[in-house]
N, C-alpha and C positions, 0 to 999 in steps of 0.2 A: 134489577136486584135491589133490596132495601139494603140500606149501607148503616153501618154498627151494629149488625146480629152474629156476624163472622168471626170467632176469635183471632187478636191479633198474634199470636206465640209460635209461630210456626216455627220448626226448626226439623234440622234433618234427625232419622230415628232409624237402626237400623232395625229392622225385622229377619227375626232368625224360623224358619221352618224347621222343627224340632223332627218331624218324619224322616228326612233326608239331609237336612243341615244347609239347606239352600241360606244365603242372607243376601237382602236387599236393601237399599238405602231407599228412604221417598221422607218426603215431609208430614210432618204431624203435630198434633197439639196431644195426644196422650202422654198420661204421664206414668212414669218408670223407675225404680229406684237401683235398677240394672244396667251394665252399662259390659258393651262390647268392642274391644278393638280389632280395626277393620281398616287394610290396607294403609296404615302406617297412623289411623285416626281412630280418637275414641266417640263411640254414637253411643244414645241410649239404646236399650234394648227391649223387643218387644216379643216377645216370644208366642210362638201361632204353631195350632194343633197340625193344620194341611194349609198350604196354599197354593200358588196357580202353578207350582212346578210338581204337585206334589198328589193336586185335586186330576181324578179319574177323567173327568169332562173335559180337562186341558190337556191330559197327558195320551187321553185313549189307552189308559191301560188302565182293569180293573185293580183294585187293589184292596183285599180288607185289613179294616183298621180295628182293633178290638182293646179300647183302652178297659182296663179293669173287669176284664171277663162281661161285657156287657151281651154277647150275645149269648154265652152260657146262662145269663140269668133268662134273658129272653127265654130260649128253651126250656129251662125249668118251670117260669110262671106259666107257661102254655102248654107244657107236655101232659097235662092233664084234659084237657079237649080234645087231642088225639085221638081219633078212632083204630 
């Protein structure tokens, strides 16, 4: 590996899944201006649409997600190719 390309800043970050409320701690260099307390500690916070507790692939169970009516637009831009 070439060495000084790696940011130094690591630090723990919690990650909150916003679908189901899962949170997990890991290390990260993103930055937050959010901040969560978690088991008697405060982390930064980083907040995620799905993740691996939450994603279809990991859980094997289908799940739709429709933030902002997006598959009703879908429908409408293409209801007119319909036969």
């Amino acid at each position: 590996m070439k060495k000084g390309i790696h940011p130094e800043n690591y630090r723990l970050v919690a990650f909150k899944d916003m679908s189901n409320g899962d949170v997990f701690i890991t290390r990260s260099t993103a930055n937050t201006k959010e901040t969560l307390e978690f088991e008697g500690e405060e982390y930064p916070l980083i907040k995620l649409e799905i993740s691996r507790t939450s994603h279809p692939f990991y859980t094997g169970k289908s799940k739709l997600v429709d933030t902002a009516g997006r598959i009703d637009k879908f429908k409408n831009k293409y209801a007119k190719f319909k036969k």
